[in-house]
N, C-alpha and C positions, 0 to 999 in steps of 0.2 A: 982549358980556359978558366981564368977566375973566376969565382962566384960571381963578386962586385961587376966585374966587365960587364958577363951575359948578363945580368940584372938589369946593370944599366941598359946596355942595348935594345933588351926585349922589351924596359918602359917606353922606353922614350921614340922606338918606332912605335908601338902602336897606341900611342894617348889620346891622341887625337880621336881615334878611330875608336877608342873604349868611350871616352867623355859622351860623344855622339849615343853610345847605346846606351850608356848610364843617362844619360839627360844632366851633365852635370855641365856647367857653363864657364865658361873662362871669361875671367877678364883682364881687359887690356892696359897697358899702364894709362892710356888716356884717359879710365873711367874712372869716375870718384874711388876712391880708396880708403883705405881708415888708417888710422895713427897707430904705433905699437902700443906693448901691454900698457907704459907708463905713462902716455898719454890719456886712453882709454878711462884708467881707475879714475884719473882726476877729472875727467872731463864726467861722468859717467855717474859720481855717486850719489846723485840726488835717487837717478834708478835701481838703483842697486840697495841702497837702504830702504828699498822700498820693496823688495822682492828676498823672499827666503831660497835662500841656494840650496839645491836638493842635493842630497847627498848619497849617491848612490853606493854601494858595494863594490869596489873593482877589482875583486877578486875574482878570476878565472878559474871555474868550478874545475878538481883535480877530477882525470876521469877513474871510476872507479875499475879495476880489472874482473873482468867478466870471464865465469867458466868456457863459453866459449867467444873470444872478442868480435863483436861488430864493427868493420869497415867503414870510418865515419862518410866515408865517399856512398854508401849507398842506404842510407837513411836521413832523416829531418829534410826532408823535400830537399833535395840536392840544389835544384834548378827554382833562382827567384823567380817571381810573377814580375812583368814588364811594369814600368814604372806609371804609373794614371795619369793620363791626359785632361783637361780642364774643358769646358763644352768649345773654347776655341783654338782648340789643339796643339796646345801648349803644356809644356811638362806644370803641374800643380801639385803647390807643395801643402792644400788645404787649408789648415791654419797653422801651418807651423811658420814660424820668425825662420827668416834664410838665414842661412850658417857657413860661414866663409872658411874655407882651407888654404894655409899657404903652399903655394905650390910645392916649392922644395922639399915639403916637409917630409912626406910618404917616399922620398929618394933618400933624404936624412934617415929616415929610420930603416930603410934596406940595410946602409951602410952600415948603422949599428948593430943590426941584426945578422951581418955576414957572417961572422965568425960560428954562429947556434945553424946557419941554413947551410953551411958547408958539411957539418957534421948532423944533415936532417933533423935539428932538433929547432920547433916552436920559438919564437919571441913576442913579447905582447909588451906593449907599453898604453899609459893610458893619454887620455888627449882633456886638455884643460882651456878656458877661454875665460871670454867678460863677453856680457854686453851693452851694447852701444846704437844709441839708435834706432832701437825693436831689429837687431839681428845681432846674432851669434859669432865671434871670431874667435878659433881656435888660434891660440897664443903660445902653447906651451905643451912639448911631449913627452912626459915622464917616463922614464923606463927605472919600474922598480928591479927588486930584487927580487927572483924567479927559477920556478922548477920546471925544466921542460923535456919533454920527450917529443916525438914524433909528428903525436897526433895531438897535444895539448901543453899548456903550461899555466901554472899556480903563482900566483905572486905572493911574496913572503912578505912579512914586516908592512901588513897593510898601513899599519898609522903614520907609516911616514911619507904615503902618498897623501892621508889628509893634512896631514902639518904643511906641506909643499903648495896644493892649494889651497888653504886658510892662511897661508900666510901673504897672498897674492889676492885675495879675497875672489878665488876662482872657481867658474862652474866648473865639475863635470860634466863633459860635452859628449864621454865616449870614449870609444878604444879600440885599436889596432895588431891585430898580430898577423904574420905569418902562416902560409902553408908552404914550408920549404920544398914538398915534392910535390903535393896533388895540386887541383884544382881550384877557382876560386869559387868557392861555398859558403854557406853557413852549414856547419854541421848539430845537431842536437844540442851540443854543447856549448856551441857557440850562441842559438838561440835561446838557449838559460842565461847565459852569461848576458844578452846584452838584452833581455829582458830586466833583469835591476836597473841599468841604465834606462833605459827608454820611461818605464812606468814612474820615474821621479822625472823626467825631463822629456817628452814627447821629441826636442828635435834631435836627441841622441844618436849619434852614427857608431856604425861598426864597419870597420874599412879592414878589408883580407887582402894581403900582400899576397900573392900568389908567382913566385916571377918564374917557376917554370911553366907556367901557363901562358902557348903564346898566345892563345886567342884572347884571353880575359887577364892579364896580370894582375891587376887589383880591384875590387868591386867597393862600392860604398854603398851601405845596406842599413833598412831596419825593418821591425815589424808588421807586417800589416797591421791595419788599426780599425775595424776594431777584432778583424776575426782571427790573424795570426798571435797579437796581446789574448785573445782568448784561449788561444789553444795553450800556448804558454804557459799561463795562469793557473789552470785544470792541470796541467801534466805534473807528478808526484816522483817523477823519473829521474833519473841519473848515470850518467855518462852516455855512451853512444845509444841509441834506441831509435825506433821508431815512432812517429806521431800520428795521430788521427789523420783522417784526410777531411781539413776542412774544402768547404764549399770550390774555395779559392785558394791560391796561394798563402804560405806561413810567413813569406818573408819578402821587399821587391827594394830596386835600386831605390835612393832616394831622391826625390826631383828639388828638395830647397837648399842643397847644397854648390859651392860656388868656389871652384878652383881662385885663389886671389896672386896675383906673381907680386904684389906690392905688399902683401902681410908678414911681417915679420914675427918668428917666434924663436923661445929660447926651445931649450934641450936640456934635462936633468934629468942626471943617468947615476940612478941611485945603486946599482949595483957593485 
């Protein structure tokens, strides 16, 4: 069977049934929705010249080769912590501004990404937005130019992801790759990686395509705050390894994120 087919088929039967465990929320075309990117800028820059755009790093640390290799599958706490509930039992996203995903998008980037998950090798693109009305809409999903093996991938010719968004006047909002075979995790590395993001932008996502996983196909993930940002922070490490064992969980789904099926985004695929 094609990659693309079972991709698709193993998303799209269980979303429903993932969204549910992620706490992540859909909405309906009936619910208020927001305009695309070119609405947004214009409507939007009174806020925006009023806010410094952080600029995070979106390079995908390469891993290094270890005398004997570590199994990303069995270290940096495999398994997130469940996402916090509010005192009235409602997923709480603290103070983060909600951050809206278009739907289609995470089905757009499988597609792109079929040809590297057929031959087991890693994709990551990164995820760019505005915002609009104290919440975050991902608008646009870059896919640089990149080295990938297995269990990681480096993106090359970092400046012409910032040219791409400076030139749209765009947060980094985050970033997405693939596990063509294992599980949906963050692995060590991945928690370095989306440590730069997060510590410039608190509501930064990291979204793991996973689509041979039928229980979990994709997760959308970030640090705990403040004890997994610490563990992170402290760690001196590189490539796969193990981490401390804090108190709690290093990492849990994230509850201010918002499946939107009315958001529109582009796609620029720099490779």
């Amino acid at each position: 069977m094609a990659v693309k087919d079972s991709v698709s088929k193993v998303v799209d039967s269980t979303m429903d049934s993932i969204l549910s465990v992620f706490n992540v929320r859909w909405l309906h075309p009936t619910e208020e929705c927001d305009l695309p990117l070119k609405n947004e800028i214009e409507n939007d820059n009174s806020q925006l010249d009023n806010i410094r755009q952080p600029s995070p790093h979106p390079v995908l640390p390469q891993v290094e080769q270890e005398l004997l290799p570590i199994s990303p599958s069995v270290v940096a706490d495999p398994q997130p912590g469940p996402s916090k509930l509010s005192q009235d039992g409602m997923p709480s996203s603290r103070s983060f501004h909600d951050l809206h995903i278009p739907v289609k998008m995470m089905e757009e980037f499988l597609r792109l990404a079929q040809d590297n998950t057929a031959k087991d090798l890693e994709t990551c693109g990164v995820l760019a937005g505005s915002l609009r009305n104290r919440a975050f809409h991902v608008t646009m999903l870059i896919i640089p130019k990149q080295e990938s093996t297995s269990y990681s991938c480096q993106t090359l010719n970092e400046e012409e992801i910032f040219e791409v968004q400076d030139m749209r006047s765009l947060f980094p909002l985050g970033w997405i790759h693939t596990h063509p075979t294992q599980t949906c995790f963050m692995s060590s590395v991945d928690l370095h990686t989306h440590y730069s993001y997060q510590v410039m932008l608190p509501e930064a996502i990291a979204i793991v395509m996973a689509p041979m996983d039928t229980d979990s196909p994709y997760g959308i993930f970030h640090l705990c705050d403040p004890r997994g940002v610490a563990v992170i922070r402290k760690c001196d490490l590189r490539g796969f390894h193990p981490h401390e064992e804090p108190d709690d969980f290093i990492y849990e789904p994230c509850s201010h994120v918002h499946m939107n099926p009315d958001l529109e985004f582009d796609v620029v695929d720099l490779r």
